[in-house]
N, CA, C and O atoms as CSV, one atom per row, in Angstrom:
chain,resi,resn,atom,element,x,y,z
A,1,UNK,N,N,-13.932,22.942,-9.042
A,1,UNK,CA,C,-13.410,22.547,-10.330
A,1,UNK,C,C,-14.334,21.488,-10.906
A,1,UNK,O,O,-14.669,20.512,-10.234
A,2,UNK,N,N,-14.647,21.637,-11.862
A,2,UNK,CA,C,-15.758,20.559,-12.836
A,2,UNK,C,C,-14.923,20.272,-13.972
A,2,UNK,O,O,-14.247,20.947,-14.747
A,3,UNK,N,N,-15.244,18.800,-13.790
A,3,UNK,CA,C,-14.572,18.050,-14.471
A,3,UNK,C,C,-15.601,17.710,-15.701
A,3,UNK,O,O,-16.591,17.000,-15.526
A,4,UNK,N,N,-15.294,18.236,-16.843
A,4,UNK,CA,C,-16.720,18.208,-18.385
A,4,UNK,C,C,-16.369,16.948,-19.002
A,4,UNK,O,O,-15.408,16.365,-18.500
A,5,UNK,N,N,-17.121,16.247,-20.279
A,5,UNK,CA,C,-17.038,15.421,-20.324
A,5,UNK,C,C,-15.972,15.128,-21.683
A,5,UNK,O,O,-15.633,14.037,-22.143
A,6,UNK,N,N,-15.583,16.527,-22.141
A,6,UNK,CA,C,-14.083,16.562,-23.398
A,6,UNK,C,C,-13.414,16.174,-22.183
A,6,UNK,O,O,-13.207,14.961,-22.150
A,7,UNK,N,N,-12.958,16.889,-21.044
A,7,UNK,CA,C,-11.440,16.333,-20.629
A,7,UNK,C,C,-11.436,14.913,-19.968
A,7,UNK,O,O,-10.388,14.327,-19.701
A,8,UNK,N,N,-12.877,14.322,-19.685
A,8,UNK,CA,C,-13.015,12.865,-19.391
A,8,UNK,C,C,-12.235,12.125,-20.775
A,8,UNK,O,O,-11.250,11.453,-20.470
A,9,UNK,N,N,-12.556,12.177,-22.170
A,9,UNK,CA,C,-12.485,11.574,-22.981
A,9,UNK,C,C,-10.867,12.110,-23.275
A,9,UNK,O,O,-9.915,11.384,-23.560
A,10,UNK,N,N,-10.865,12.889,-23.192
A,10,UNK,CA,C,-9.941,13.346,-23.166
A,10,UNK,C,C,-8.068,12.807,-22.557
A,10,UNK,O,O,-6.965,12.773,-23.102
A,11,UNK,N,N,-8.536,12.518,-21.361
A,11,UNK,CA,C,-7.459,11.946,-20.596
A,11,UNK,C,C,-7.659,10.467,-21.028
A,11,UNK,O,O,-6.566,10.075,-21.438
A,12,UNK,N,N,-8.666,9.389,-21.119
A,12,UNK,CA,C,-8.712,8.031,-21.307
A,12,UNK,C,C,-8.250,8.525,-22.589
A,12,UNK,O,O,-7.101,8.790,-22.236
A,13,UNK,N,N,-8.303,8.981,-24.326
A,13,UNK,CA,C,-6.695,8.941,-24.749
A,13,UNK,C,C,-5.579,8.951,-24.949
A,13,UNK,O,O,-4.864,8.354,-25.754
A,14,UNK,N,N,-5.375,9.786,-24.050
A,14,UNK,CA,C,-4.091,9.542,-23.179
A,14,UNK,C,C,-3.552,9.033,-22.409
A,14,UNK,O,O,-2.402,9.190,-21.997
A,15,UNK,N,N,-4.197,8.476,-22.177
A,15,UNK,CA,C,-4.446,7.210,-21.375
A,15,UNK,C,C,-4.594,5.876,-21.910
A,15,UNK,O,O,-4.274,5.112,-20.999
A,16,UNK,N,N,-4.840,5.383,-22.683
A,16,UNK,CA,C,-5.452,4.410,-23.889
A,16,UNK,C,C,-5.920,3.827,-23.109
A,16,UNK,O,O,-5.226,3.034,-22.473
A,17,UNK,N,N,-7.339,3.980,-22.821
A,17,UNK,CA,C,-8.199,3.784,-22.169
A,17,UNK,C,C,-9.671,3.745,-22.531
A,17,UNK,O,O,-10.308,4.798,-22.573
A,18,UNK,N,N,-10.128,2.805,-22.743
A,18,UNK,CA,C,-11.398,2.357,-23.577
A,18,UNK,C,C,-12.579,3.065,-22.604
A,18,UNK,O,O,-12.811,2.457,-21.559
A,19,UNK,N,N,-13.250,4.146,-22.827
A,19,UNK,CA,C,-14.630,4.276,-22.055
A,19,UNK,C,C,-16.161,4.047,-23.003
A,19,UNK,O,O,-16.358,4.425,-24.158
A,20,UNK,N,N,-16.821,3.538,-22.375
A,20,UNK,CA,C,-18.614,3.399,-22.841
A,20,UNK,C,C,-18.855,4.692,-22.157
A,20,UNK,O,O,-18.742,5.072,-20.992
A,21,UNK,N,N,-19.264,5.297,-23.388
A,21,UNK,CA,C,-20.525,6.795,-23.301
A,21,UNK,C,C,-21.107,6.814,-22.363
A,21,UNK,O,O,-20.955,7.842,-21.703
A,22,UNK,N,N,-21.920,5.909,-21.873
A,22,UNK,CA,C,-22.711,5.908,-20.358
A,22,UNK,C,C,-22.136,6.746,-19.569
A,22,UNK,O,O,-22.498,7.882,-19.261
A,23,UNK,N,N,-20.663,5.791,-19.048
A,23,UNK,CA,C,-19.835,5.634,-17.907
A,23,UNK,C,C,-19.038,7.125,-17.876
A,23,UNK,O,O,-18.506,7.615,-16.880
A,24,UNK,N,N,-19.094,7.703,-19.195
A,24,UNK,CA,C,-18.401,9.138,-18.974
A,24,UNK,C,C,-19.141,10.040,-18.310
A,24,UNK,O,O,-18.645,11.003,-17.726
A,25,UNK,N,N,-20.837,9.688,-18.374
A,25,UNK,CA,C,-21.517,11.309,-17.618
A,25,UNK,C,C,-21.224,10.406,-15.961
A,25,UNK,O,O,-20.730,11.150,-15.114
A,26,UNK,N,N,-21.431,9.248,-15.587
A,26,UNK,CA,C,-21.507,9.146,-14.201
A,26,UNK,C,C,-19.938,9.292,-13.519
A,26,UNK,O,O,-19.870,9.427,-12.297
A,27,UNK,N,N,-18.579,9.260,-14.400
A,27,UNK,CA,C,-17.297,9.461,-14.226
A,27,UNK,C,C,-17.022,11.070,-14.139
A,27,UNK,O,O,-16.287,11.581,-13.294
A,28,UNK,N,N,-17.645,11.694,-15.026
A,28,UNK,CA,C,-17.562,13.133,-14.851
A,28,UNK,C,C,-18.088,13.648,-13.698
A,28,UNK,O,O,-17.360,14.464,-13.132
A,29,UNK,N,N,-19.496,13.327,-13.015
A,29,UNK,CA,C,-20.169,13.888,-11.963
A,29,UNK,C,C,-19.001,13.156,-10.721
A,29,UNK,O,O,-18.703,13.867,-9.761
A,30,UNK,N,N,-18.515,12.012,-10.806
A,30,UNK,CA,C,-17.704,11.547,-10.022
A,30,UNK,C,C,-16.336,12.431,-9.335
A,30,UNK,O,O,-16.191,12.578,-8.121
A,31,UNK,N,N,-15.404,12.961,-10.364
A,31,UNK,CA,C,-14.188,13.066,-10.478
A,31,UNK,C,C,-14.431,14.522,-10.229
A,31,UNK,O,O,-13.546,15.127,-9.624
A,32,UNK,N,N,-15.552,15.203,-10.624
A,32,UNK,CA,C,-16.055,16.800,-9.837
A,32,UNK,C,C,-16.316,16.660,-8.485
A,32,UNK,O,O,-15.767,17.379,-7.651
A,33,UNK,N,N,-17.206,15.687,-8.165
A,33,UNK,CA,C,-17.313,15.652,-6.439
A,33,UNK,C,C,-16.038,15.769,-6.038
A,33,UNK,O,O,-15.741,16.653,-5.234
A,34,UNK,N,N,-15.030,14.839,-6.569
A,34,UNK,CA,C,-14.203,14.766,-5.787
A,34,UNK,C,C,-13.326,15.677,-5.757
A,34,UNK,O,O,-12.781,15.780,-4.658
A,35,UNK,N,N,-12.915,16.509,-6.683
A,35,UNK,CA,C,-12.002,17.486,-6.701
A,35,UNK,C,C,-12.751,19.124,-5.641
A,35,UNK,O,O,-12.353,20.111,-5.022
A,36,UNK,N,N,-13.899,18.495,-6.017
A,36,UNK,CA,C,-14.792,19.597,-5.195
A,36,UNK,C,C,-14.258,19.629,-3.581
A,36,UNK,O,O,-13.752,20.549,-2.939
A,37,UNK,N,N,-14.632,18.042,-3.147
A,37,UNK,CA,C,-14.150,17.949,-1.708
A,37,UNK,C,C,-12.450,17.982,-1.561
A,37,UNK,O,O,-11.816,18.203,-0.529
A,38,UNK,N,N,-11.941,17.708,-2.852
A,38,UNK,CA,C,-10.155,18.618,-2.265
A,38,UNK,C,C,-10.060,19.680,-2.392
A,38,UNK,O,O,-9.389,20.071,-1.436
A,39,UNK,N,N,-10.384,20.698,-3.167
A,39,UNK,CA,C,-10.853,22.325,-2.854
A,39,UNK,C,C,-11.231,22.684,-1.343
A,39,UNK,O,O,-10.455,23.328,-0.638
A,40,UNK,N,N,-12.496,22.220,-0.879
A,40,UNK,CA,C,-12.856,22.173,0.393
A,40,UNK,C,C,-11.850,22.036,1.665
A,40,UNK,O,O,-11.566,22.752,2.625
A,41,UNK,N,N,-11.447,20.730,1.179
A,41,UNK,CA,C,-9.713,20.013,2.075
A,41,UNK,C,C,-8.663,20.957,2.351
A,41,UNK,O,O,-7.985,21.145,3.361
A,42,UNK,N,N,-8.692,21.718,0.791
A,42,UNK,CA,C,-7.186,22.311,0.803
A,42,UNK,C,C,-7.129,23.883,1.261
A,42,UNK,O,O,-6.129,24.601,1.240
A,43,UNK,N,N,-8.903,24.357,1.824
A,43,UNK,CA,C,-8.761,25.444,2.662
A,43,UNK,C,C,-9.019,25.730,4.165
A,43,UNK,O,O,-9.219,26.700,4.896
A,44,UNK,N,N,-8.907,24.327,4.250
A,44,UNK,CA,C,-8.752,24.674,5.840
A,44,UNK,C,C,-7.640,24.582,6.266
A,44,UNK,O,O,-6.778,23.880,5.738
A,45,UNK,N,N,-7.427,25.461,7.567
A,45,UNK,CA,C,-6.201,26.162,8.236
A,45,UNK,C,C,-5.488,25.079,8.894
A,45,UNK,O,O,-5.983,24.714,9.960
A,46,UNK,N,N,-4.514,24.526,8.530
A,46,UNK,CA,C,-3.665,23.213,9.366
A,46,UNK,C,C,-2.138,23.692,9.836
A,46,UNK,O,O,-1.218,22.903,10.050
A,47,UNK,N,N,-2.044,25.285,9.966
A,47,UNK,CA,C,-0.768,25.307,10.206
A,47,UNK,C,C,0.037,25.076,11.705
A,47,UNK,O,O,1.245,24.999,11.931
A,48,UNK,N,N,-0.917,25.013,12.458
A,48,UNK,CA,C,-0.802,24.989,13.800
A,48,UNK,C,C,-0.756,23.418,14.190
A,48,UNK,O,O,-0.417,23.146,15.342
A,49,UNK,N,N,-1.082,22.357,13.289
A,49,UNK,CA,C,-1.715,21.220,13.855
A,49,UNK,C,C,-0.420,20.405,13.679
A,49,UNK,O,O,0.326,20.825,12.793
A,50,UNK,N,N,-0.043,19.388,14.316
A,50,UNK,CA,C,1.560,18.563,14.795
A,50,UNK,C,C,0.972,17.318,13.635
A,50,UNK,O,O,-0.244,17.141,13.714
A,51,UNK,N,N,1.436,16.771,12.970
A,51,UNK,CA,C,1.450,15.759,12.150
A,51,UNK,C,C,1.052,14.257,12.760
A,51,UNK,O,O,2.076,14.047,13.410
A,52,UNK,N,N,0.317,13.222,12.938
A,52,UNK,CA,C,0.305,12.247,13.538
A,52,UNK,C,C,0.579,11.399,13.084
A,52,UNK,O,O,0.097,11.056,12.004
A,53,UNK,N,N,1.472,10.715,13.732
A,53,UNK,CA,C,2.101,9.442,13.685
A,53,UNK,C,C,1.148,8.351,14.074
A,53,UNK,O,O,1.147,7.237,13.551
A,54,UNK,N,N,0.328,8.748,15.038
A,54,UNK,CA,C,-0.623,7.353,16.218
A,54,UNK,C,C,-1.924,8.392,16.521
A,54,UNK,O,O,-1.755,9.611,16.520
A,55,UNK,N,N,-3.233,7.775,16.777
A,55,UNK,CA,C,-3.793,8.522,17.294
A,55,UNK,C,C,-3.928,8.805,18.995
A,55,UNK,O,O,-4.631,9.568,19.657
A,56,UNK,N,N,-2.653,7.562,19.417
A,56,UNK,CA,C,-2.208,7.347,20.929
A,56,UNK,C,C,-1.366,8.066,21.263
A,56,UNK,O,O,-0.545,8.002,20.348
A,57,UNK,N,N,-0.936,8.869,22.139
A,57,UNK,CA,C,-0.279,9.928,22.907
A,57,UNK,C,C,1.007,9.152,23.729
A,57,UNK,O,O,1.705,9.322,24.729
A,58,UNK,N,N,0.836,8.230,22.664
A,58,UNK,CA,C,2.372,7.156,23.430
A,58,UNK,C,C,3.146,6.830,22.834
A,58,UNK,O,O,3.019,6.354,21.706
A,59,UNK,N,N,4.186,7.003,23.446
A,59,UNK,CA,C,5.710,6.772,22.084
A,59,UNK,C,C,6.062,4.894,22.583
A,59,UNK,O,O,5.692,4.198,23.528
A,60,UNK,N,N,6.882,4.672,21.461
A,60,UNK,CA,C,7.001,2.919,21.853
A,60,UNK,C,C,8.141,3.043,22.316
A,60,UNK,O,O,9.114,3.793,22.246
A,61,UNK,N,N,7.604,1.607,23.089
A,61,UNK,CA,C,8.946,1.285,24.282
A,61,UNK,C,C,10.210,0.640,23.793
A,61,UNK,O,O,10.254,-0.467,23.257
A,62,UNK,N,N,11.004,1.251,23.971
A,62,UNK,CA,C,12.459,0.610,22.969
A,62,UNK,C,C,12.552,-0.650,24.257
A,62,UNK,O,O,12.082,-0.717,25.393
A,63,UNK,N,N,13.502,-1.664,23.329
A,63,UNK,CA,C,13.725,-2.859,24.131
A,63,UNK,C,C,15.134,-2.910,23.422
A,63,UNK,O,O,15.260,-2.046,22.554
A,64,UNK,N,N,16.218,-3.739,23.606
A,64,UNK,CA,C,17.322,-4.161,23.515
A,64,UNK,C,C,17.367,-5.447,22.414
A,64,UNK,O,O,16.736,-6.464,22.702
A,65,UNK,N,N,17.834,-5.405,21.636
A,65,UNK,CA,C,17.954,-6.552,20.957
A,65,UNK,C,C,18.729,-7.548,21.308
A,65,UNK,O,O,19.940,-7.332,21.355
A,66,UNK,N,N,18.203,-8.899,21.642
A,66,UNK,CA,C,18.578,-9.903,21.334
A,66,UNK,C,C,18.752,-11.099,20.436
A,66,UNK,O,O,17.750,-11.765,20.175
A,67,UNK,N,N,19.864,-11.423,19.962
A,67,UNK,CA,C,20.093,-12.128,19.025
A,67,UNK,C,C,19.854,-14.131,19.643
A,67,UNK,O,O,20.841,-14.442,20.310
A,68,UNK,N,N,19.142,-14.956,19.557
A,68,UNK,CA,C,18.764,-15.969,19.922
A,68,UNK,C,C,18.499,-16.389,18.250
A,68,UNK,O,O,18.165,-15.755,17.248
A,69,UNK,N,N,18.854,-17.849,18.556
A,69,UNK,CA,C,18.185,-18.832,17.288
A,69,UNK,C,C,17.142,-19.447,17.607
A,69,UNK,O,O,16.752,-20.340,16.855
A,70,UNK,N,N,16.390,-19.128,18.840
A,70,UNK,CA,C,14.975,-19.674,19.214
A,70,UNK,C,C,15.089,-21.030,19.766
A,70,UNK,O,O,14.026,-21.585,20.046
A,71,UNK,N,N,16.272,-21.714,19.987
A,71,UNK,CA,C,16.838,-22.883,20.267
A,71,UNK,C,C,15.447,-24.145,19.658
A,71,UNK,O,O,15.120,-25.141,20.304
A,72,UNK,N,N,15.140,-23.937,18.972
A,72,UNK,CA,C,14.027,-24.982,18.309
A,72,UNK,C,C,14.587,-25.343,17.128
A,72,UNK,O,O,13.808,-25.461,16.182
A,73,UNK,N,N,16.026,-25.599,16.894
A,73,UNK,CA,C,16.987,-26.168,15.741
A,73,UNK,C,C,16.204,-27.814,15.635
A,73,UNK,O,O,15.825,-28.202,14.530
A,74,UNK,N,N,16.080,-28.407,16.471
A,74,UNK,CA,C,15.657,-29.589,16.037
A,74,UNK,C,C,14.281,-30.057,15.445
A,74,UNK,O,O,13.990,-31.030,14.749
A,75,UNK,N,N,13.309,-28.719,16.118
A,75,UNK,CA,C,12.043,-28.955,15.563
A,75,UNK,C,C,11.963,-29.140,14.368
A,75,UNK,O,O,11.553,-30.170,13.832
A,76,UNK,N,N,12.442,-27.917,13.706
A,76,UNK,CA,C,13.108,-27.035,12.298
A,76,UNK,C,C,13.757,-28.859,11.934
A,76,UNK,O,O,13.094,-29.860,11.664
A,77,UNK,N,N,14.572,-28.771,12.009
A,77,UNK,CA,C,14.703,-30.019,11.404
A,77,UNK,C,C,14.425,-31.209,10.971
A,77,UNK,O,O,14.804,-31.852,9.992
A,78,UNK,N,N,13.549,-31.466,12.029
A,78,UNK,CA,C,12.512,-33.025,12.271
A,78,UNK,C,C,11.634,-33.184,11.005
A,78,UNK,O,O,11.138,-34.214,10.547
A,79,UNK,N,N,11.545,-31.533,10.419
A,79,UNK,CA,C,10.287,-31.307,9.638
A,79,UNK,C,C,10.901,-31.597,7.944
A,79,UNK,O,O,10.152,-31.680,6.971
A,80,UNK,N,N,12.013,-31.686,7.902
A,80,UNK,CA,C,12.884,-31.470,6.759
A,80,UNK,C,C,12.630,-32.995,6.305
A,80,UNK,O,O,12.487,-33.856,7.173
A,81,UNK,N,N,12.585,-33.262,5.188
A,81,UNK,CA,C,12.643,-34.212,4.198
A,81,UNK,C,C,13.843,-34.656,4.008
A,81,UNK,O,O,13.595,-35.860,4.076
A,82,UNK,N,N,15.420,-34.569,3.744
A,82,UNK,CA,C,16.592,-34.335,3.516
A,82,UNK,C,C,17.122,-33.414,4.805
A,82,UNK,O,O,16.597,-32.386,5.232
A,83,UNK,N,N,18.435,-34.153,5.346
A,83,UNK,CA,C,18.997,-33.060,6.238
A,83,UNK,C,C,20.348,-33.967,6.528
A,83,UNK,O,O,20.464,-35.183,6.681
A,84,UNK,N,N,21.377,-32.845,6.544
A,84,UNK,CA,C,22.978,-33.320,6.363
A,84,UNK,C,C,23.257,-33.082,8.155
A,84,UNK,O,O,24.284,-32.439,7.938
A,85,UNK,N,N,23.191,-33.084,9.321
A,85,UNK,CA,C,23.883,-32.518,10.873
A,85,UNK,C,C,22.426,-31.341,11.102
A,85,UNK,O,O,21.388,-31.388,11.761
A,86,UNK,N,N,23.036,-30.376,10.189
A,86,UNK,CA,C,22.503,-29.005,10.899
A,86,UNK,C,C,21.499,-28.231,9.921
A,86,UNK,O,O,20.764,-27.294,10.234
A,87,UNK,N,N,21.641,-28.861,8.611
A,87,UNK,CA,C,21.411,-28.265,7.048
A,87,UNK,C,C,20.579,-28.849,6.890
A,87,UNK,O,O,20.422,-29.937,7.444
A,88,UNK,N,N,19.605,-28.234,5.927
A,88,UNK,CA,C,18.585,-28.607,4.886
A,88,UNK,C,C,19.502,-29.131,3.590
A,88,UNK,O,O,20.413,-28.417,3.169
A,89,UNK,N,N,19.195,-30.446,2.978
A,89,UNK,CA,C,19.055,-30.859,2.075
A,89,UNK,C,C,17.907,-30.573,0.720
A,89,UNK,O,O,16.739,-30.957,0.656
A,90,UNK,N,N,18.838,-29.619,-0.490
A,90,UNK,CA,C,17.661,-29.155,-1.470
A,90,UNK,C,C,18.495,-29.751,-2.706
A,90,UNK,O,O,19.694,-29.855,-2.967
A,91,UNK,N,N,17.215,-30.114,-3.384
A,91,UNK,CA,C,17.913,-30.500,-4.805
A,91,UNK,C,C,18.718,-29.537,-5.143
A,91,UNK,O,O,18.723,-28.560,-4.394
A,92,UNK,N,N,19.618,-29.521,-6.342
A,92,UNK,CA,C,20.421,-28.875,-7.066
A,92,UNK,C,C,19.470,-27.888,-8.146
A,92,UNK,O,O,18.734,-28.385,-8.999
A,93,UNK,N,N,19.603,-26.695,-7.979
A,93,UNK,CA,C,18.557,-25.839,-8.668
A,93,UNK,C,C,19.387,-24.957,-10.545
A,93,UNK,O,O,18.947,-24.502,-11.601
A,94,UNK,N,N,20.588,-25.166,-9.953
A,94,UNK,CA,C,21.148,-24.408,-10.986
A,94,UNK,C,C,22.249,-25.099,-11.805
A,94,UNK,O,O,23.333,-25.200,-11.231
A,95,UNK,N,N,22.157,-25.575,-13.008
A,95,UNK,CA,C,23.527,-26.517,-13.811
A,95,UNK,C,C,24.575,-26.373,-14.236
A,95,UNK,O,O,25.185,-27.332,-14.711
């Protein structure tokens, strides 16, 4: 599929899309390569082939969730500017 240089200009109005004359012949030879190499792409035979997720042959190891607060409440706190016991102290954001 070749992409000419009416449907370059073409789509950037429809697009409202400002192009310099130059940039349309090196955009046209561009947007043909590329449709060229998805032509190419879209005839080879993939019906046999399993979809990949990983290119590793290993599924992940489930683990169990645990719920922890990291017991570092006081670090977290030490660092606070304002603090009421357990809370962050924030200005008043909304009137």
């Amino acid at each position: 599929m070749s992409i000419d240089k009416d449907k370059i200009i073409h789509t950037s109005k429809l697009a409202r899309i400002s192009l310099e004359e130059k940039k349309v012949d090196s955009l046209s030879k561009d947007l043909s390569n590329i449709f060229n190499f998805i032509e190419k792409l879209n005839k080879i035979k993939t019906d046999d082939v399993k979809p990949l997720t990983s290119i590793l042959d290993h599924s992940l190891r489930a683990r169990d969730d645990q719920v922890t607060d990291g017991s570092i409440r006081e670090k977290v706190l030490g660092n606070a500017p304002n603090k009421n016991e357990e809370f962050f102290i924030v200005p008043k954001v909304i009137e």
